[in-house]
N, CA, C and O of each residue as an XYZ file, in Angstrom:
460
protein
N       2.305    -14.731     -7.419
C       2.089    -13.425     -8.005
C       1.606    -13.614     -9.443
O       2.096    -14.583    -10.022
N       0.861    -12.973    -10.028
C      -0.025    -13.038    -11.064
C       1.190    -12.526    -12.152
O       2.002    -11.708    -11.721
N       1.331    -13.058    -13.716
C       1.576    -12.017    -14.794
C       1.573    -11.275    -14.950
O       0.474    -10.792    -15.221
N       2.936    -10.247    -14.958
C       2.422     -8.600    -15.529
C       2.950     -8.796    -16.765
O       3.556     -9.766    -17.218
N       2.477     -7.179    -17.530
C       2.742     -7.021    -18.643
C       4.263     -6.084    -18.308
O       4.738     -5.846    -17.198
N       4.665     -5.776    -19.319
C       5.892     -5.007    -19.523
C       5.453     -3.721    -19.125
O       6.342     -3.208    -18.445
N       4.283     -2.826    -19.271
C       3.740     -1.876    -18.700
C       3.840     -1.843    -17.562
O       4.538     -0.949    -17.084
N       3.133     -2.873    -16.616
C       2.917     -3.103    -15.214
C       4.369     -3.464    -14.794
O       4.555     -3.242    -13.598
N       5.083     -3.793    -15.231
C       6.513     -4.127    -14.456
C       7.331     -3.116    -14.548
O       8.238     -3.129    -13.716
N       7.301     -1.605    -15.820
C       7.518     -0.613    -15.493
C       7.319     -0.135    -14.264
O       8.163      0.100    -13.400
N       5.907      0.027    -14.220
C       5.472      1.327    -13.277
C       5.622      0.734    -12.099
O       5.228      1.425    -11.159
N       6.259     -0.800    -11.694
C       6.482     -1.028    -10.082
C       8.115     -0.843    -10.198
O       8.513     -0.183     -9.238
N       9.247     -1.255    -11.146
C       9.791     -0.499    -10.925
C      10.184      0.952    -10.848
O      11.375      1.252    -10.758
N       9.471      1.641    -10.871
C       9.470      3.241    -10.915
C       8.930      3.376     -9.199
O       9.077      4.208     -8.304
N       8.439      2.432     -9.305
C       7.403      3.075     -7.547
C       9.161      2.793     -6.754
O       9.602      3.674     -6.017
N       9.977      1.538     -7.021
C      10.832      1.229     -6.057
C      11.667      2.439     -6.335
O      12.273      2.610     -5.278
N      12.076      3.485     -7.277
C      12.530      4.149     -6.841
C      12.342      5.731     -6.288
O      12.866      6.839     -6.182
N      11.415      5.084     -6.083
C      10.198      6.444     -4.784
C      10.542      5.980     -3.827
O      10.535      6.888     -2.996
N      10.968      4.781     -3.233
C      11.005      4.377     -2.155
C      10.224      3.397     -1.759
O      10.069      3.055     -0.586
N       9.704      2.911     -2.720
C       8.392      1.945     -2.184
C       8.867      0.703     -2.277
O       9.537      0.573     -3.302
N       8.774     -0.570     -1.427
C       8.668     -1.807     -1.404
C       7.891     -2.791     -2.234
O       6.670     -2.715     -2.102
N       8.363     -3.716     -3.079
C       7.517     -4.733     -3.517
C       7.640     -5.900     -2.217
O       8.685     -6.396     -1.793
N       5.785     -6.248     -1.583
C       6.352     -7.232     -0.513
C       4.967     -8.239     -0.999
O       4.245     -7.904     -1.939
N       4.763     -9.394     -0.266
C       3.964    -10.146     -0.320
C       3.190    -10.104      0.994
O       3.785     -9.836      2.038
N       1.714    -10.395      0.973
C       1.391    -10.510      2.261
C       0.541    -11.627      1.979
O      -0.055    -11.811      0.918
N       0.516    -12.556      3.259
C      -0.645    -13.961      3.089
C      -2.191    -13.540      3.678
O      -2.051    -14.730      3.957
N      -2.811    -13.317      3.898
C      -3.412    -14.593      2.738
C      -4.008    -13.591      1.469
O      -5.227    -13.420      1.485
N      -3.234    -12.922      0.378
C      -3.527    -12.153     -0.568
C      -2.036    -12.242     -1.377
O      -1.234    -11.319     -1.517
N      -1.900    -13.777     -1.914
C      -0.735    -14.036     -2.766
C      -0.912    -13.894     -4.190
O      -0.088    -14.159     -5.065
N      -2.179    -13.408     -4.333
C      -2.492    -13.083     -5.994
C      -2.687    -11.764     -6.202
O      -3.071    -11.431     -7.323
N      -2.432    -10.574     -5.016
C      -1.779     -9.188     -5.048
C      -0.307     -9.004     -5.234
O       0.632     -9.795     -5.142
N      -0.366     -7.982     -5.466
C       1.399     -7.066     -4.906
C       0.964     -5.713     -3.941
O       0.535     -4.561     -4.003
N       1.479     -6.913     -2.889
C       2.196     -5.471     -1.932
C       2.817     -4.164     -2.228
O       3.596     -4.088     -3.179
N       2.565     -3.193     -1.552
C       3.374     -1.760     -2.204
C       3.514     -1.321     -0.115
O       2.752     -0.926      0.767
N       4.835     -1.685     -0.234
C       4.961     -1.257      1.554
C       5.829      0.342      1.417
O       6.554      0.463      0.429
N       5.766      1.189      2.121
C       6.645      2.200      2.000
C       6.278      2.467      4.236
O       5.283      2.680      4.930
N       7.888      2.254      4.505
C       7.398      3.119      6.073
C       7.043      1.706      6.462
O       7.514      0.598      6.204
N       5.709      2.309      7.415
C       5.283      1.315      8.161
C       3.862      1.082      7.703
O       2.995      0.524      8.375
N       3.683      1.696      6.175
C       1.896      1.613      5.269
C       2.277      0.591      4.415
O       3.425      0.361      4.034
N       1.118     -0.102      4.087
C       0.918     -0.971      2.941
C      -0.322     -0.568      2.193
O      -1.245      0.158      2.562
N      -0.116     -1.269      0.943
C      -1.415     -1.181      0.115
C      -1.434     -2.323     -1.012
O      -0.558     -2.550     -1.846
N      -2.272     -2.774     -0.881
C      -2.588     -4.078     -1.971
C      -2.746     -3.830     -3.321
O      -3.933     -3.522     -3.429
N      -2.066     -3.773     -4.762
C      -2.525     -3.561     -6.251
C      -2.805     -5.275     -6.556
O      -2.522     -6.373     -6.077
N      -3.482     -4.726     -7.578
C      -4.528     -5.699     -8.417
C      -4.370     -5.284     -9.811
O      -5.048     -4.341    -10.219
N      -3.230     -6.117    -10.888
C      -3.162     -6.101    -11.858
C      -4.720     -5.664    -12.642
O      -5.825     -5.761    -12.108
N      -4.464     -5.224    -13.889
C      -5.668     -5.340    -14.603
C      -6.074     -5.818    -15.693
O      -5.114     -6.022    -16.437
N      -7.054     -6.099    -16.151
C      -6.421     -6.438    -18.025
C      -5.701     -5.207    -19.204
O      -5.066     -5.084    -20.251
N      -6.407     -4.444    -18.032
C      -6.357     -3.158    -19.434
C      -4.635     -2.968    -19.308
O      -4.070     -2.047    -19.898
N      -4.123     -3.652    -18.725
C      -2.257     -3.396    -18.485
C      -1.923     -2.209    -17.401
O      -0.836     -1.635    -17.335
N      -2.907     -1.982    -16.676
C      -2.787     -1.047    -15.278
C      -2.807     -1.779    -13.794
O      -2.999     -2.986    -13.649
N      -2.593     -0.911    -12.797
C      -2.332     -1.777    -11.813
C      -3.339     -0.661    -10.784
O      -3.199      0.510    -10.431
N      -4.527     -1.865    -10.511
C      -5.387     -0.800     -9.383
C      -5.296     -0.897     -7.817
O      -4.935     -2.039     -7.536
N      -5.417     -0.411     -7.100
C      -5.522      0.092     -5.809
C      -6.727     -0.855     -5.321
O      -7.814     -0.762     -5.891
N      -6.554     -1.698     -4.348
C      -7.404     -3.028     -3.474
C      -7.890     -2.803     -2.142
O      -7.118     -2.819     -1.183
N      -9.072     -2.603     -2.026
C      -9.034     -1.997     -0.602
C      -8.976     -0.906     -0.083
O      -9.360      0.146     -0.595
N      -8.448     -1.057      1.075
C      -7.880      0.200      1.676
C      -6.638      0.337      2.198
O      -6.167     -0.770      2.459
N      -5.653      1.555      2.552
C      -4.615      1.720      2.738
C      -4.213      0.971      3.897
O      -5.285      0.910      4.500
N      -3.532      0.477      4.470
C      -3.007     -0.261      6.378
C      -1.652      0.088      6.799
O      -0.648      0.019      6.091
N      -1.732      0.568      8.327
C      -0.559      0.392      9.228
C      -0.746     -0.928      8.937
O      -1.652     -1.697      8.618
N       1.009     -0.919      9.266
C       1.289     -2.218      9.561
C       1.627     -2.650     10.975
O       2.360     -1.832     11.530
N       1.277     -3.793     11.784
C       1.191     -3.903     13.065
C       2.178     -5.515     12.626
O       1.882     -6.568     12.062
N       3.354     -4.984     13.213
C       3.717     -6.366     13.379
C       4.703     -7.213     11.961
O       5.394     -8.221     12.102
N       4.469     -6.377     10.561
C       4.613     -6.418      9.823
C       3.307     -6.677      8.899
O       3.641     -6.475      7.732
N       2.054     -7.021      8.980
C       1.048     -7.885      8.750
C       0.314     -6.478      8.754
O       0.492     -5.530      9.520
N      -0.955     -6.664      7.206
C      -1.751     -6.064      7.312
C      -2.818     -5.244      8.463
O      -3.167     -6.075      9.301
N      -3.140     -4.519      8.611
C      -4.016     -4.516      9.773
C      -5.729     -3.415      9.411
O      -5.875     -2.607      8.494
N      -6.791     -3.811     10.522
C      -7.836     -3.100     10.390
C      -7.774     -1.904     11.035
O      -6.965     -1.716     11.943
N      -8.645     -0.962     10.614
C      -8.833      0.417     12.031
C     -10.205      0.227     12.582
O     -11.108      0.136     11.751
N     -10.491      0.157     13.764
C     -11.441     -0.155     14.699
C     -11.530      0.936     15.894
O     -10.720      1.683     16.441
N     -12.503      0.743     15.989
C     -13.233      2.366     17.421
C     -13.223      0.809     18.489
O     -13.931     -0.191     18.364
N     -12.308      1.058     19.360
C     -12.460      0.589     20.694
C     -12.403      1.449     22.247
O     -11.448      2.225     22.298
N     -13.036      1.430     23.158
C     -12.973      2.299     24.159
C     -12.960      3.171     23.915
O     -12.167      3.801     24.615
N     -13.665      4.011     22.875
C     -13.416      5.334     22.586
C     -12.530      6.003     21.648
O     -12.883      7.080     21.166
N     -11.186      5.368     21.275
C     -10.263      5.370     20.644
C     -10.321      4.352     19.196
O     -10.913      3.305     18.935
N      -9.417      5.218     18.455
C      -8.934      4.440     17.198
C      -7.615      3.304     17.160
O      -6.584      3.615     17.755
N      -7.682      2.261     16.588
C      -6.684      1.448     16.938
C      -6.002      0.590     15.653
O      -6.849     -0.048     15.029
N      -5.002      0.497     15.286
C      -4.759     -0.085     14.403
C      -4.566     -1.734     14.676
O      -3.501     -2.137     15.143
N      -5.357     -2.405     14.444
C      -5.744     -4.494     14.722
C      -4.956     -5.346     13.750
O      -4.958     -5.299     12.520
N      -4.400     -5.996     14.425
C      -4.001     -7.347     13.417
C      -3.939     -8.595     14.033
O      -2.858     -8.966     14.491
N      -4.756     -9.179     14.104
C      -5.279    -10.740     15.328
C      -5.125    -10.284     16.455
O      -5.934     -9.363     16.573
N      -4.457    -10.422     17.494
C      -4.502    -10.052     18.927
C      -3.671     -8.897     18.844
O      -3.696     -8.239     19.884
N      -2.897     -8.409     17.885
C      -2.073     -6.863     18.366
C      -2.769     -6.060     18.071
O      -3.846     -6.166     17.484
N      -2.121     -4.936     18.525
C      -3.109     -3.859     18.099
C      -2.031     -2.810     18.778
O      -1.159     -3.155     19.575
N      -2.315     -1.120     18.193
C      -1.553     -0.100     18.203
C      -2.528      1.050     18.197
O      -3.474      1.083     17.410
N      -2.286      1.987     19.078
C      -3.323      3.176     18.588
C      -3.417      3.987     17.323
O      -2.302      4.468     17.121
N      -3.864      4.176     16.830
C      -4.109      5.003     15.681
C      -3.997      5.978     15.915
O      -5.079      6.556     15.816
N      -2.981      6.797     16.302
C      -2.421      8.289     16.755
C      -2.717      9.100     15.659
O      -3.117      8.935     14.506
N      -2.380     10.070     16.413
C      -2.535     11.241     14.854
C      -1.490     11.231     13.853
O      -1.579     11.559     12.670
N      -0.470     10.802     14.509
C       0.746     10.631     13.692
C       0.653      9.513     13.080
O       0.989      9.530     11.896
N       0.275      8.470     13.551
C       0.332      7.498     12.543
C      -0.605      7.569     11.564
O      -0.296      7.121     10.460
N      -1.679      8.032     11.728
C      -3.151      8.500     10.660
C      -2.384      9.303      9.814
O      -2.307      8.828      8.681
N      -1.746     10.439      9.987
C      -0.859     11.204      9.219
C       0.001     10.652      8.206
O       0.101     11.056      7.048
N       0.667      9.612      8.788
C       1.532      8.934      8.001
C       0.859      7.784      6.806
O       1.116      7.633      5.611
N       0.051      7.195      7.580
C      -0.476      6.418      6.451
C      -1.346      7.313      5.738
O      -1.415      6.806      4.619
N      -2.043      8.345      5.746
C      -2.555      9.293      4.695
C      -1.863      9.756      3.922
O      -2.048      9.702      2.707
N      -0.639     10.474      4.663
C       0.544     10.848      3.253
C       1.182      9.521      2.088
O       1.541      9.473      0.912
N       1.059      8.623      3.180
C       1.220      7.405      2.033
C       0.520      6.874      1.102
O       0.868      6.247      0.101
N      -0.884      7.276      1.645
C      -2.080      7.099      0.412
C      -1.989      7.849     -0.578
O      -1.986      7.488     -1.754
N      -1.894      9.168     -0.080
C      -1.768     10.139     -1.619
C      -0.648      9.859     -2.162
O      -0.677      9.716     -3.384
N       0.460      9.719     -1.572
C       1.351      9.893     -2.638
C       1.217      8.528     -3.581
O       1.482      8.726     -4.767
N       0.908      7.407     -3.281
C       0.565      6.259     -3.984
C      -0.407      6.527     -5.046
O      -0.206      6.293     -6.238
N      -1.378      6.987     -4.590
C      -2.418      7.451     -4.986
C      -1.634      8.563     -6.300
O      -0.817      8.014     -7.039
N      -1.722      9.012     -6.365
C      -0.906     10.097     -6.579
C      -0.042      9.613     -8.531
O      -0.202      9.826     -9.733
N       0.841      8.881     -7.552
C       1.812      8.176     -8.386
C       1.017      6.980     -9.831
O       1.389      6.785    -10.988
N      -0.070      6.459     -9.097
C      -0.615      5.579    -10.003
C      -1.032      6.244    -10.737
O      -0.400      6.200    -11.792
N      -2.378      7.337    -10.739
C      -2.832      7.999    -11.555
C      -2.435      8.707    -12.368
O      -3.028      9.153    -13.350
N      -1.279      8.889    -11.988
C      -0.030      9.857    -13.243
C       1.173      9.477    -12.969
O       2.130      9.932    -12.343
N       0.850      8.245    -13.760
C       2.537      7.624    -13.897
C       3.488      8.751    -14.677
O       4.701      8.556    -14.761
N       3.067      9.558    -15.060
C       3.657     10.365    -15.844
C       4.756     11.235    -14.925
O       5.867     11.658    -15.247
N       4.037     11.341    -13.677
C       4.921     11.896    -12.429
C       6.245     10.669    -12.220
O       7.338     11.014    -11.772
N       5.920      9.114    -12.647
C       6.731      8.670    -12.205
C       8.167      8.449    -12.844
O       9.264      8.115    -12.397
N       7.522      8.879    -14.436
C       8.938      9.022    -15.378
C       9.948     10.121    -14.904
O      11.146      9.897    -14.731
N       9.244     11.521    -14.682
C       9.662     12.452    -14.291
C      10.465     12.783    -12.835
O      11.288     13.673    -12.620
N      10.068     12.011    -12.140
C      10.658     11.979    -11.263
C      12.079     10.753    -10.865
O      12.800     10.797     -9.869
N      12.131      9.782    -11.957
C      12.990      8.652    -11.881
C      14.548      9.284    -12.441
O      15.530      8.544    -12.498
């Protein structure tokens, strides 16, 4: 895991008490994980002493990152040979998990307030 500043080690403890997970995932050991549920999302320290958003949001299949892919017609959530449908509920869930992440970074100010 990379150096944070005292800034950046604030605002991840503030996320843990939203509920969010600090986890590691391989092969992306120079991120921090942000797991909440069964969503993940990759941050990427910054210089400016902020912590940005990597990617895109993922079910997790298995525990392990995963892709969304159109197979047979359907949406599916992939991670090497598993795979899960991409229901509406689960699309639901990892969207509410985006915003509120989303959400939270951009106005840490929500996160004082709410701690």
């Amino acid at each position: 895991m990379p150096e944070l500043t005292p800034q950046q080690i604030a605002v991840m403890e503030r996320l843990r008490t939203q509920g969010f997970q600090l986890v590691q995932f391989a092969p992306h050991e120079r991120a921090i994980g942000v797991r909440k549920g069964n969503c993940a999302w990759l941050l990427q320290p910054t210089d400016a002493g902020s912590l940005q958003l990597v990617g895109e949001p993922s079910y997790l299949v298995d525990g392990n990152l995963s892709v969304r892919l159109q197979r047979e017609g359907k949406q599916w959530f992939v991670w090497k040979a598993k795979q899960v449908e991409a229901t509406p509920e689960r699309r639901a869930e990892l969207a509410t998990f985006a915003e509120e992440l989303k959400s939270l970074l951009v106005n840490p100010a929500k996160l004082t307030a709410m701690s």
